[in-house]
TORGU-669968 format. One record per residue (C-alpha): residue in one letter; x, y, z. Coordinates in steps of 0.1 Angstrom, whole numbers, plus 5000, padded with zeros to 4 digits. Layout:
<pts>
{pt "A"; {X; Y; Z}}
...
</pts>
This chain:
<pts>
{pt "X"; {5073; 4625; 5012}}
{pt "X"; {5065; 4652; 5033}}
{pt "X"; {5056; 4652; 5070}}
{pt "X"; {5035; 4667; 5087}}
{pt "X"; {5037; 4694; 5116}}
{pt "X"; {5054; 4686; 5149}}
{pt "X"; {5057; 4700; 5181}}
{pt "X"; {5095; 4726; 5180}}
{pt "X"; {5107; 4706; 5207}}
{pt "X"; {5103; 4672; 5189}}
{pt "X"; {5113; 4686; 5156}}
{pt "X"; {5147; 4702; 5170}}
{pt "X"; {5156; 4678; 5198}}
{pt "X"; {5186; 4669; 5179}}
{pt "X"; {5202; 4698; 5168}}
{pt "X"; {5226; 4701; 5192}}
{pt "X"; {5242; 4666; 5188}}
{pt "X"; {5245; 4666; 5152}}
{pt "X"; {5275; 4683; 5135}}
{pt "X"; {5254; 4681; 5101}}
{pt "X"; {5230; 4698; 5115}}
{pt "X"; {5250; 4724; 5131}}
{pt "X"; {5266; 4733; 5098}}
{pt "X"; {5234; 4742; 5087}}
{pt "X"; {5223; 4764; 5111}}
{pt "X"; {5256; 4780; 5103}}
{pt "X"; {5247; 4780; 5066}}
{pt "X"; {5210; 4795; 5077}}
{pt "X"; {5223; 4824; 5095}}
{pt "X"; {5246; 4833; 5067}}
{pt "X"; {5217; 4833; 5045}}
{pt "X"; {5196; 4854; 5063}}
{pt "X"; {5225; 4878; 5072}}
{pt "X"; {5225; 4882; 5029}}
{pt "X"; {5192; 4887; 5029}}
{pt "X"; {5191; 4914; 5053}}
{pt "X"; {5222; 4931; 5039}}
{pt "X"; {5197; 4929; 5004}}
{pt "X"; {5166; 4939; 5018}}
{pt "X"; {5186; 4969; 5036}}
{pt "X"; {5199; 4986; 5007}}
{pt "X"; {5181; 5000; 4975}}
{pt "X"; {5168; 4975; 4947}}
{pt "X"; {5179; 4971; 4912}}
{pt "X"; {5160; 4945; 4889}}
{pt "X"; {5196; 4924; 4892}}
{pt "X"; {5194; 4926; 4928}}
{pt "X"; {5152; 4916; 4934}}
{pt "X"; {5167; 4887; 4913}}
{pt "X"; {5194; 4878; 4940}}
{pt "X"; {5164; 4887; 4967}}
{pt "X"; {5145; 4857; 4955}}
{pt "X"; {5171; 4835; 4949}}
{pt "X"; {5185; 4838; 4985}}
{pt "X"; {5147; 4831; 4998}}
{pt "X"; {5150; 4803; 4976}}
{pt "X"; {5181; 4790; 4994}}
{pt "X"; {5173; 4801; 5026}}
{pt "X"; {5142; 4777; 5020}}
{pt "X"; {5159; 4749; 5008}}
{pt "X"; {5186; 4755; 5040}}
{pt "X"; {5152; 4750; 5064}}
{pt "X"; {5142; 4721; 5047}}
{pt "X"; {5173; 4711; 5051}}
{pt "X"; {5172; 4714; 5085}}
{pt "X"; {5132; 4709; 5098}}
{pt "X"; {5122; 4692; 5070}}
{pt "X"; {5094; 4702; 5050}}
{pt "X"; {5056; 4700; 5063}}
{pt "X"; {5023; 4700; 5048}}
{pt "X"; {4999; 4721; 5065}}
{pt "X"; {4962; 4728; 5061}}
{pt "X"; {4954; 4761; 5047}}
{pt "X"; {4934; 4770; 5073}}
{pt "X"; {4963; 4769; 5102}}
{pt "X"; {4980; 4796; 5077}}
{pt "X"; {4977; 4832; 5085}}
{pt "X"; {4988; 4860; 5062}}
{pt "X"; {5013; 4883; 5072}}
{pt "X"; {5003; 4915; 5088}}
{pt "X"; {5029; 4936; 5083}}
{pt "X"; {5031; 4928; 5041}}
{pt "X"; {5025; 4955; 5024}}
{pt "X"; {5006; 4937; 4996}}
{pt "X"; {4969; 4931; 5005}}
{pt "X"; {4958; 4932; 4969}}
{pt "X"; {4956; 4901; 4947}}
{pt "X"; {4931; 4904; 4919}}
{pt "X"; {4915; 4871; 4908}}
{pt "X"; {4929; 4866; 4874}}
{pt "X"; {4966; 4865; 4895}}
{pt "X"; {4954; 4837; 4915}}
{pt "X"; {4938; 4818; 4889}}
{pt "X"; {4970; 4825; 4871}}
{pt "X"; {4990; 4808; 4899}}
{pt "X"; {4961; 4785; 4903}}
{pt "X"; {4968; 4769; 4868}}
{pt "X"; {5000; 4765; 4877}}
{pt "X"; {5000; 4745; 4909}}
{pt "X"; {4976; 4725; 4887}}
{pt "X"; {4997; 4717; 4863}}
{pt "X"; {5027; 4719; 4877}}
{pt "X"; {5028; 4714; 4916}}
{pt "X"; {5040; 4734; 4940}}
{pt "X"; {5076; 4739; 4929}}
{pt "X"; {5091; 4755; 4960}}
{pt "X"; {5079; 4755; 4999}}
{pt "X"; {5065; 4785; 5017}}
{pt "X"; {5083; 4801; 5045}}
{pt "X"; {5063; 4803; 5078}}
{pt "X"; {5068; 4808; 5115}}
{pt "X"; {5048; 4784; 5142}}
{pt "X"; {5030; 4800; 5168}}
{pt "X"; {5010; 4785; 5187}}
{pt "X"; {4988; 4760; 5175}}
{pt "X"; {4993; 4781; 5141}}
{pt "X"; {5015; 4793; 5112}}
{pt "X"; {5024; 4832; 5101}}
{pt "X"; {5026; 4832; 5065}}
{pt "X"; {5069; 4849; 5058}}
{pt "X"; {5074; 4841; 5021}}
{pt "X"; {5046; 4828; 4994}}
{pt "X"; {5015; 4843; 5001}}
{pt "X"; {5000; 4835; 4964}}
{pt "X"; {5008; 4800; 4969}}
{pt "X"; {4985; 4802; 5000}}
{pt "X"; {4956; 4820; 4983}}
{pt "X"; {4959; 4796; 4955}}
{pt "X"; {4966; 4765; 4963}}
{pt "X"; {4928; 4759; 4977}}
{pt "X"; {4913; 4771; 4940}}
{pt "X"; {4938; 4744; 4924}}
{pt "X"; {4921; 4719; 4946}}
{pt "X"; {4951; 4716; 4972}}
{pt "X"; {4945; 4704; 5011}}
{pt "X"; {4977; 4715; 5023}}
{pt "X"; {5006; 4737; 5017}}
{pt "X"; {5042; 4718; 5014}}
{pt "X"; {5062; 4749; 5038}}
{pt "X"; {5090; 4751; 5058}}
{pt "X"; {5099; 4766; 5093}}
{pt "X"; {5119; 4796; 5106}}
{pt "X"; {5122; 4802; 5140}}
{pt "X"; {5112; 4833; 5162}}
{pt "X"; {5150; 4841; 5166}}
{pt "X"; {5160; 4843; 5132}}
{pt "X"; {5131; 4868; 5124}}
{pt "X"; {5140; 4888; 5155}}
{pt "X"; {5173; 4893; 5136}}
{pt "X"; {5155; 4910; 5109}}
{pt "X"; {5152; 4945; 5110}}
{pt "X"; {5115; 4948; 5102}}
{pt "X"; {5123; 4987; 5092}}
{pt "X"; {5143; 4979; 5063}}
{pt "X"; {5127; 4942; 5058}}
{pt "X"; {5093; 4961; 5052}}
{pt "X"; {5110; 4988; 5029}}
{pt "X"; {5128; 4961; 5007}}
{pt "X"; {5095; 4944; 5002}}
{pt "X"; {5075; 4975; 4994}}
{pt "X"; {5102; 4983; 4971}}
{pt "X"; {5098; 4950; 4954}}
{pt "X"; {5066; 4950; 4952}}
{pt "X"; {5068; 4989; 4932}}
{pt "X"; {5094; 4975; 4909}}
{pt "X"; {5076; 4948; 4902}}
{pt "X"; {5046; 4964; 4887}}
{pt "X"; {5027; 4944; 4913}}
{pt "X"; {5012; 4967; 4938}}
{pt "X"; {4980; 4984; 4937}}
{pt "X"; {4979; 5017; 4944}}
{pt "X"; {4953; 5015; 4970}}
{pt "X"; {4985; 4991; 4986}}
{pt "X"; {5008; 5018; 4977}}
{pt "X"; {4990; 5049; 4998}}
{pt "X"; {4991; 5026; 5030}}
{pt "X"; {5026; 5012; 5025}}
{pt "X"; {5041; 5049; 5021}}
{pt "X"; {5023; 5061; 5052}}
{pt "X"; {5034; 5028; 5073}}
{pt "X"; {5070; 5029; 5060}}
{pt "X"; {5070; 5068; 5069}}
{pt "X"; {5062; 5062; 5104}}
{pt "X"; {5085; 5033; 5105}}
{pt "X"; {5116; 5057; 5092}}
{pt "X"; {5101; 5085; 5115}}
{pt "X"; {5082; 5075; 5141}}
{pt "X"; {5075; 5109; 5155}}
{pt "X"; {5051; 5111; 5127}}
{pt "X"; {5031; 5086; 5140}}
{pt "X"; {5012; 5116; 5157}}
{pt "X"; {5001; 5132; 5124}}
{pt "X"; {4995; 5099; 5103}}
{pt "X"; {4962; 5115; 5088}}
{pt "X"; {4979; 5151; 5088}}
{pt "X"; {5005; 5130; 5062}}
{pt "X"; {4982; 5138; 5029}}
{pt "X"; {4973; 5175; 5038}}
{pt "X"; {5011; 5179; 5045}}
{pt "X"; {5023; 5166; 5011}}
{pt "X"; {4995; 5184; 4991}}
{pt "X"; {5001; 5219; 5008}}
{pt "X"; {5039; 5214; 5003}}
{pt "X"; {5033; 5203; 4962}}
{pt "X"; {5016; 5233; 4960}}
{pt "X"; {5041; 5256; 4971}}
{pt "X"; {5066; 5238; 4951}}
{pt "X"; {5044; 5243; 4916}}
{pt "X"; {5042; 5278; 4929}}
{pt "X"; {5079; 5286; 4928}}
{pt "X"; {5083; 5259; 4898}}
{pt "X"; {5107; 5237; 4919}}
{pt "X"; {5077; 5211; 4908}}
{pt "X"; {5091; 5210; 4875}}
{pt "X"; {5127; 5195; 4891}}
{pt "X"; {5107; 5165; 4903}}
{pt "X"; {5109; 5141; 4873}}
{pt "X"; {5146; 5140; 4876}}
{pt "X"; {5153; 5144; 4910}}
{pt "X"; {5129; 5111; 4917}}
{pt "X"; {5154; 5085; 4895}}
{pt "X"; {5187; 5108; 4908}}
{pt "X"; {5206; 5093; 4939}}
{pt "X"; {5201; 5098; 4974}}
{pt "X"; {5226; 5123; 4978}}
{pt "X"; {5214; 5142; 4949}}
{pt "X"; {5176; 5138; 4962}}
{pt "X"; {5194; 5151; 4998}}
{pt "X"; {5210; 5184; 4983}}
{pt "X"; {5178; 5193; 4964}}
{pt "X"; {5150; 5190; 4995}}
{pt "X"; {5176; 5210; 5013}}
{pt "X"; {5174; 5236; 4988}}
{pt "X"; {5137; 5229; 4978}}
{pt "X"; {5122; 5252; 5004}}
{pt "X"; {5102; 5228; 5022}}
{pt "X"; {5083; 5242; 5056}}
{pt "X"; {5092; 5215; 5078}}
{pt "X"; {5114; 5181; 5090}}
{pt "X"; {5072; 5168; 5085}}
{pt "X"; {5074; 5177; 5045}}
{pt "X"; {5112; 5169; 5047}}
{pt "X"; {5107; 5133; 5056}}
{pt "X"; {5078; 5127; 5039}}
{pt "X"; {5094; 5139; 5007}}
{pt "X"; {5126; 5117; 5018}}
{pt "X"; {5104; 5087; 5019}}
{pt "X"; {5083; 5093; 4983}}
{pt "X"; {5111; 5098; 4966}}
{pt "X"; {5134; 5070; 4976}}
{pt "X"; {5108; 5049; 4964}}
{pt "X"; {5114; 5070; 4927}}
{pt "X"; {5077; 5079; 4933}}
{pt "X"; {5067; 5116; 4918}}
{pt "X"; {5056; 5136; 4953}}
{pt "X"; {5029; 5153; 4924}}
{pt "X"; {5014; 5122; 4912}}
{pt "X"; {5009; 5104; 4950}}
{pt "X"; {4996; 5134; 4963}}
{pt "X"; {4969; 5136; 4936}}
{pt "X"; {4962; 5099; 4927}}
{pt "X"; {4977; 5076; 4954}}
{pt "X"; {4970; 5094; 4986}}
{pt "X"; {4932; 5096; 4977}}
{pt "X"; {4931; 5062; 4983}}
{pt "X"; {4938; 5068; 5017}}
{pt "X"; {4907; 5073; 5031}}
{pt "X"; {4884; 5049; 5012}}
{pt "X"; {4852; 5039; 5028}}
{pt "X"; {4849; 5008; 5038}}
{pt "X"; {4830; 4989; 5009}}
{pt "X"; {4854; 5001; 4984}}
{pt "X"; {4881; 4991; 5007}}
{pt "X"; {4866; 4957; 5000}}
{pt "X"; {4862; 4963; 4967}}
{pt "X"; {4898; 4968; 4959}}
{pt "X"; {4907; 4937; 4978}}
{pt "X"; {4880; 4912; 4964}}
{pt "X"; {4885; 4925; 4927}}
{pt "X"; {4918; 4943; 4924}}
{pt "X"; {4896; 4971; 4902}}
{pt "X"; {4921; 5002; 4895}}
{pt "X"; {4922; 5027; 4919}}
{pt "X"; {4911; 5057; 4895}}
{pt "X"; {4880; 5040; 4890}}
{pt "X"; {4871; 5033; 4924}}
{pt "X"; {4878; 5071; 4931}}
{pt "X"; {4851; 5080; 4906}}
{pt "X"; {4830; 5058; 4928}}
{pt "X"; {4840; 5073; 4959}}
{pt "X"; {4823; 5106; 4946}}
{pt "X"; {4791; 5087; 4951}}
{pt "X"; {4792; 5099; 4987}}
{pt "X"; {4765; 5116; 5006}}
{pt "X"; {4782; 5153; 4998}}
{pt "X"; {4781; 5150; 4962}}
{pt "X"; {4745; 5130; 4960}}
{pt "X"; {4726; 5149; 4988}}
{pt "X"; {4713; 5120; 5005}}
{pt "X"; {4718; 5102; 5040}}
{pt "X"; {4745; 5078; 5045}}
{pt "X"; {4724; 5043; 5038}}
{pt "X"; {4708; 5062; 5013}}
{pt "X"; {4746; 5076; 4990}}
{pt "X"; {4761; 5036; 5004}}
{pt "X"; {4727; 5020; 4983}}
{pt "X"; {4732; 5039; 4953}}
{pt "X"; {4770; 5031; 4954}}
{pt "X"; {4765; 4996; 4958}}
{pt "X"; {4743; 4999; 4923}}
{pt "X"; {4766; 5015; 4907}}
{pt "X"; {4795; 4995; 4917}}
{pt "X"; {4775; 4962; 4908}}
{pt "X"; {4769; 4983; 4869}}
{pt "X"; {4806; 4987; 4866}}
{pt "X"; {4816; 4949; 4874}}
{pt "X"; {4791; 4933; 4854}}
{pt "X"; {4798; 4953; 4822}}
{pt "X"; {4836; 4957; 4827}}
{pt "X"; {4831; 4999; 4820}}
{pt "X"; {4863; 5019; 4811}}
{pt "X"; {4874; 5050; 4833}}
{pt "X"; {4852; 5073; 4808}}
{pt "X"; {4823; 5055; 4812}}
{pt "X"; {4824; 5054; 4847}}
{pt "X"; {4833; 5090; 4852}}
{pt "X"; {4801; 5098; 4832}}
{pt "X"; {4777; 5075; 4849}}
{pt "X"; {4785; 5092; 4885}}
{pt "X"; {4780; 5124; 4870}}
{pt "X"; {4747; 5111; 4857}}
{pt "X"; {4739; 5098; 4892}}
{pt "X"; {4749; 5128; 4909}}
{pt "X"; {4727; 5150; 4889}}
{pt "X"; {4700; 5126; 4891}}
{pt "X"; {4700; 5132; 4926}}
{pt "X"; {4704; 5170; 4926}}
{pt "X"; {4676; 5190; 4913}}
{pt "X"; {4689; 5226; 4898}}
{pt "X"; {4697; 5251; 4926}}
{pt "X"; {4675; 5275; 4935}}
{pt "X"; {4674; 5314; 4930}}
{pt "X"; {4681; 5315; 4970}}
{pt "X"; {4710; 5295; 4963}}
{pt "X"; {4726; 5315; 4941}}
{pt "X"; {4720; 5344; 4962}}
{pt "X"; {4739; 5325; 4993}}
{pt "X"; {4767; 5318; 4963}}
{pt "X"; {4773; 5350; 4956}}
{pt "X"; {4770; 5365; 4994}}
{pt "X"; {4798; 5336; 5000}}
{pt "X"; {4821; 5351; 4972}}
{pt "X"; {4815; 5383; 4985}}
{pt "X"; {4826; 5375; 5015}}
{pt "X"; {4855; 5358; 5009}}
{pt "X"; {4868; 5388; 4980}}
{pt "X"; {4869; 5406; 5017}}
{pt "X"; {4890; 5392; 5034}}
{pt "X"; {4920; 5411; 5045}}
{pt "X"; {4953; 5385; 5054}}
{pt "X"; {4972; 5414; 5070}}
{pt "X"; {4945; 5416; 5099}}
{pt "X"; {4947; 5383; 5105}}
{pt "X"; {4970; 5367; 5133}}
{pt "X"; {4990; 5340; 5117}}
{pt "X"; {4973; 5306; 5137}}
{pt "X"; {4939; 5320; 5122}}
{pt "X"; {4953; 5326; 5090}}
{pt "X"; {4966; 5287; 5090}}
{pt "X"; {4932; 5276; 5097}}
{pt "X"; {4917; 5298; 5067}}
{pt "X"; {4943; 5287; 5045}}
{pt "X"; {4938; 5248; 5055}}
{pt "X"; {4897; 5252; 5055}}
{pt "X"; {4903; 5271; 5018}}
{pt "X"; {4922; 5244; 5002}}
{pt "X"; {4901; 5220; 5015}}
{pt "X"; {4867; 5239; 4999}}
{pt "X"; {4890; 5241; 4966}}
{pt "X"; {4892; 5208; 4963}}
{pt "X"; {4857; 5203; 4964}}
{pt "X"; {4847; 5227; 4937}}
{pt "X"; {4875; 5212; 4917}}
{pt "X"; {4858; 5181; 4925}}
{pt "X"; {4825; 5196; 4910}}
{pt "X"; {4839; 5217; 4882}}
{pt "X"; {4854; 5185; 4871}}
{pt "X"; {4824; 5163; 4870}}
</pts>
């Protein structure tokens, strides 16, 4: 039968005079000295198989040792630093059904603070178990000192890497694991976290220029030192684009296809942030709702959040495909935006004019950065627009 929680001191006040016991520990720190040797180094499906059998062990070790505890769900915190926020209901129903059914087959992993518990190992268990009618969590312990030995670099990077290979991430989770394992690798990006996007997107660009763009689809499944030789040789501006790159493409993750569909994501407002999280709907959909935005309608900020809201509620209830979404914003859109003007048209054309004017070579090079940057950022737009 399981216990329930205890104080550390209580729990471990015999440690030191039991030889059992002391084999375990033993046994524990091998364990999680596999585990970070696996978590450290790049994952194969065989090897995310060895991954959760050595948490599996590792669990049973702790048991082993501290015994397992049933634990109220609502001492149980997630943790922070997972990269996997995302869990769309039909998954925890999914698991639901089987804690119903079945039980809970294996403990969670959590560290005690103080007065509660940081979720390591078996977060779907803990969003689940209260929908299967659970009151507690069967877990058992690890101790601040065994996850100090962790390095939380490549810990983080193994678990984002499982998470890609196992088709289980959403995209939205994607964007802001990249970023936070970027600045983890590099930390003197940590500077230029929202310059990380426009970085990529102006380096893509001068790749598809030059057609290096074409190499990516092989270089992103080649191995490291083959992905090494070619961003030597790719003509990238900076250590910035170099790293980045570095990052994208260790993860076998096209630089093309984040810049243009996963990075988007990025900078979500907050109610489709919510969205995602609460529903788990795909992130090209949600980025046809995020054109509902007070730039493309021509309304205030309240008024372009409102009409969002509507929509978003239209898309749930009647489960629409990407098509149909993509057509109902542009129906909303130009619902909202009477036909322009003749003065319009007129400020069009003296724009274009303008620009058609510009001469680069009079330019010094700082102000011809800021063009270039402000450019691509009104291309995007029309693109945007053109595209609707």
């Amino acid at each position: 039968m399981s216990k329930k929680p205890v104080g550390m001191a209580q729990r471990f006040a015999h440690v030191g005079q039991s030889h059992q016991v002391f084999e375990l520990s033993n046994r524990i720190e091998e364990l999680e000295e596999e585990l970070r040797q696996i978590r450290a180094n790049p994952a194969s499906d065989t090897e995310n198989e060895e991954l959760n059998r050595q948490l599996e062990a590792l669990a049973t070790q702790l048991s082993q040792q501290g015994g397992e505890h049933d634990i109220p769900f609502n001492q149980i915190k997630p943790d922070p630093d997972q990269p996997r926020t995302v869990f769309p209901p039909e998954l925890i129903q999914a698991r639901a059904k089987s804690l119903r059914e079945e039980g809970q087959l294996n403990p969670a992993i959590v560290l005690p603070k103080d007065g509660w518990y940081q979720l390591f190992d078996g977060e779907l268990r803990w969003r689940s178990g209260p929908i299967a009618g659970l009151q507690t969590l069967r877990c058992v312990f690890l101790t601040q000192e065994s996850l100090d030995k962790l390095d939380r670099t490549a810990l983080f990077d193994r678990q984002l890497t499982t998470s890609i290979q196992a088709e289980k991430l959403h995209p939205f989770d994607l964007a802001n694991g990249l970023v936070k394992l970027m600045v983890l690798q590099y930390p003197e990006l940590q500077d230029q976290v929202e310059e990380i996007p426009n970085l990529l997107s102006a380096a893509v660009q001068r790749l598809k220029r030059s057609d290096k763009a074409a190499d990516l689809d092989s270089i992103r499944i080649a191995n490291r030192d083959r992905q090494k030789d070619w961003l030597e040789t790719a003509g990238l501006n900076s250590v910035e684009e170099l790293w980045i790159f570095s990052t994208i493409l260790d993860k076998q993750l096209n630089p093309i296809s984040v810049s243009s569909n996963i990075f988007p994501l990025l900078n979500l407002p907050a109610d489709l942030q919510n969205l995602i999280r609460q529903t788990g709907l795909e992130g090209s959909k949600v980025l046809e709702l995020k054109r509902l935005s007070p730039k493309f309608l021509g309304a205030d900020q309240q008024t372009s959040e409102k009409i969002r809201e509507q929509v978003t509620q239209k898309v749930l209830e009647d489960k629409l495909s990407l098509s149909h979404i993509r057509k109902l914003v542009n129906q909303t859109i130009q619902a909202q935006n009477p036909p322009q003007s003749p003065s319009k048209d007129r400020k069009a054309s003296t724009t274009l004019q303008l620009i058609q004017s510009i001469q680069p070579t009079t330019i010094d090079k700082n102000h011809l950065a800021e063009l270039r940057k402000a450019l691509y950022a009104k291309l995007q737009e029309i693109d945007a627009v053109l595209n609707m």
